[in-house]
N, C-alpha and C positions, 0 to 999 in steps of 0.2 A: 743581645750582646754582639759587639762584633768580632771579626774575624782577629782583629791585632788582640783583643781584651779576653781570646781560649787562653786559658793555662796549658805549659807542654808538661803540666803534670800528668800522667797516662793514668784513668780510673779503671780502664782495661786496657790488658795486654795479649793478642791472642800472637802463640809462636807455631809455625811446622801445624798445622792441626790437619791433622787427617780422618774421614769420617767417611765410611763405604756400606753399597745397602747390595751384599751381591757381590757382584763386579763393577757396579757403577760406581766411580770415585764420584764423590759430590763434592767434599773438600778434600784438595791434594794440598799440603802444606800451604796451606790457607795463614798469611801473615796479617796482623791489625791491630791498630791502639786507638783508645778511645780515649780524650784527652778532656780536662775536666773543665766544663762548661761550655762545651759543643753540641752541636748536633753534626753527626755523621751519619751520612747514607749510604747503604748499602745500595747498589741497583745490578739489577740482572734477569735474567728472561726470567717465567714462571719452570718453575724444576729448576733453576742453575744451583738449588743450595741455601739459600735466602734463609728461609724459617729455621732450618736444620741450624743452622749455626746460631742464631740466638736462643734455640734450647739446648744448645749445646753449653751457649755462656751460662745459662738457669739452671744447667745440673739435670733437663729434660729428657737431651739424652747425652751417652757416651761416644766419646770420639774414639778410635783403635790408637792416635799418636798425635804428639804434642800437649802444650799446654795453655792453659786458659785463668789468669791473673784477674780478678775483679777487685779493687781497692787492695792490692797488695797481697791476697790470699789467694795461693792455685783452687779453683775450685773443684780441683779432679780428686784433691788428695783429703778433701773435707767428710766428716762423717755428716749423717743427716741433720741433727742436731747443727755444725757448724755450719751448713748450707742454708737451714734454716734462718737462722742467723743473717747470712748475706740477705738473701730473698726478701728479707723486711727493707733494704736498703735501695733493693734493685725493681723497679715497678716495670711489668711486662702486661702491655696491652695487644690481648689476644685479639686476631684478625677477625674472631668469631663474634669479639666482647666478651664471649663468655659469663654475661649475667644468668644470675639464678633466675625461671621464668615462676617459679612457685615461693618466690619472696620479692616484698615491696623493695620498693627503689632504696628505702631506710637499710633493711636486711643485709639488703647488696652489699651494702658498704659498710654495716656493722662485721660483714662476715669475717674478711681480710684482722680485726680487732681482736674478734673472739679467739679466730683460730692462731695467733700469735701469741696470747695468754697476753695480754697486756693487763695489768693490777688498775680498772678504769671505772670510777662510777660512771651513773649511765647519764647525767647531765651532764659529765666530759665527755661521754661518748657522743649525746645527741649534738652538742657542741662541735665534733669534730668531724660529725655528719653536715652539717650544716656548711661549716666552714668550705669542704672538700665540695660540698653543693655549689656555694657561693662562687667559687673559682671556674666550674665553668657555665653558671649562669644557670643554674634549674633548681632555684632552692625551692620550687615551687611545687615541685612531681617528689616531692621525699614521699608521699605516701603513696605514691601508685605502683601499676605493678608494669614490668618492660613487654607484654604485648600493649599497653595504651600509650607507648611510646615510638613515634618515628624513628628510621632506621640511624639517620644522625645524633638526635636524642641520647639513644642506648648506648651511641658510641662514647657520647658526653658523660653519661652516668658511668661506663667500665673505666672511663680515663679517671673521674672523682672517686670511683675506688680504688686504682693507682695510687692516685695522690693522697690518699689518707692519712696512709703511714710516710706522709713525706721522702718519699725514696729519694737518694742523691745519682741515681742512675734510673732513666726510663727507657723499657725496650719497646718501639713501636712496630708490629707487625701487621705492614699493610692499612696504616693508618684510614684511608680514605675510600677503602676497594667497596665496589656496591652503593657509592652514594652518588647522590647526585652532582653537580657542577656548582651549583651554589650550597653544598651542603660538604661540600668538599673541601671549597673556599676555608668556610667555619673552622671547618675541623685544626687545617691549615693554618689561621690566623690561633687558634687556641695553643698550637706545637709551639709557637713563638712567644708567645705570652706567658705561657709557662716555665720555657727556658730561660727568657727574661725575669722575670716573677721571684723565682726561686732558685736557679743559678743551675739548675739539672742539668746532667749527663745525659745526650739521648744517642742511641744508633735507631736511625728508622731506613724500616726497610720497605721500598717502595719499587713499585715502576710507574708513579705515577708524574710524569716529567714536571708539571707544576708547581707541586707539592717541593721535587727536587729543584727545581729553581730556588722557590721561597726560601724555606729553612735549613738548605744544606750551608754549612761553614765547608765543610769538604766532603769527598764523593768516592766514593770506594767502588768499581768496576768487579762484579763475582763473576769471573767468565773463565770456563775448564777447571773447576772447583780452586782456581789462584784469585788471586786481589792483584788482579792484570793491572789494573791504573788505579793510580788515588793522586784528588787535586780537587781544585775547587769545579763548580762546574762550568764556570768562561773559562778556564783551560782547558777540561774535558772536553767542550763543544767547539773548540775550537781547532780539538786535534785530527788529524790526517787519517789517523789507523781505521781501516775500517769496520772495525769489530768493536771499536769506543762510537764511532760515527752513527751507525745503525740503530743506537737509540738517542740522539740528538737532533737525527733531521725525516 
């Protein structure tokens, strides 16, 4: 999708959000909207905040101030049940993956099904195993288990159980960290495809400049827990400050 063909419809809205561990402010009125059918990057050293804030949008954790809009709902003010609810909407690909290592690649992705109570015989199930396999390309590992899979691989499989429940919002944390150069590529051309594909909402959070070149539409600066800059990133890189500069050259 290009940059003229985002909606300025905001599928998040984050206002004022404050969020401290101690004394360290991580987010000091941290402002951001995520507009529908973009990809926005967050980028900022490791520790500026980064993760903190998209489990902050998941309900992961609490902020002390401001608020946090996903499709029109504050999600501060939601009981579990209604957070619940969003979460089916909102696919968040942990940096870890986060796959089960004591179930098949099938299981992985049956999990996300089960535990949402979805009313699903299990030929729509195995059906919608397959499908989420197909998209990124492993329909062939549904039976095995994620130590017989490469580090990019497993990354492939957390992302098809993302995609399962078709989320309209994907949160990437750390999309590419730990892999290799051409495995990074992959990962990279699949963030595209997907957003194309299926018209998804994504914030990924990176420092991997690559990656931010490729699929950012625009580029969020987390530095002294503010949203210092946001622009695309041949504005970003082409700015004077030196504190945007330092990760551009």
């Amino acid at each position: 999708m290009t940059q003229e063909a985002v909606s300025k419809e905001a599928v998040i809205e984050i206002k004022n959000l404050c969020k401290s561990f101690g004394t360290n402010k991580v987010l000091d009125h941290f402002n951001l909207s995520l507009f529908r059918g973009e990809n926005l990057v967050v980028l900022g050293k490791s520790g500026s905040g980064k993760s903190v804030l998209i489990k902050c949008i998941i309900g992961l954790m609490r902020p002390e101030h401001g608020s946090i809009r996903v499709l029109g709902q504050n999600i501060l003010q939601l009981n579990q049940v209604e957070l619940d609810e969003i979460r089916v909407k909102v696919g968040f690909l942990f940096q870890s993956n986060a796959l089960y290592d004591s179930m098949t690649v099938r299981e992985n992705l049956e999990f996300p099904l089960r535990r949402h109570s979805f009313q699903l015989t299990q030929p729509e199930v195995n059906d919608m195993v397959m499908e989420a396999l197909s998209n990124v390309g492993l329909e062939h590992t549904v039976d095995m288990m994620p130590a017989e899979l490469s580090g990019g691989m497993r990354k492939r499989i957390a992302l098809a159980r993302t995609l399962i429940l078709k989320p309209e919002i994907i949160l990437y944390d750390e999309p590419t960290t730990g892999l290799d150069p051409i495995t990074s590529l992959e990962i990279i051309n699949l963030i595209q495809e997907i957003e194309e594909k299926f018209g998804t909402s994504a914030i990924i959070i990176t420092h991997d400049m690559k990656c931010v070149k490729l699929v950012a539409h625009r580029v969020a600066m987390l530095i002294d827990g503010k949203c210092y800059a946001l622009g695309t990133y041949n504005e970003l890189s082409a700015s004077e400050d030196e504190k945007i500069r330092q990760f551009f050259h």
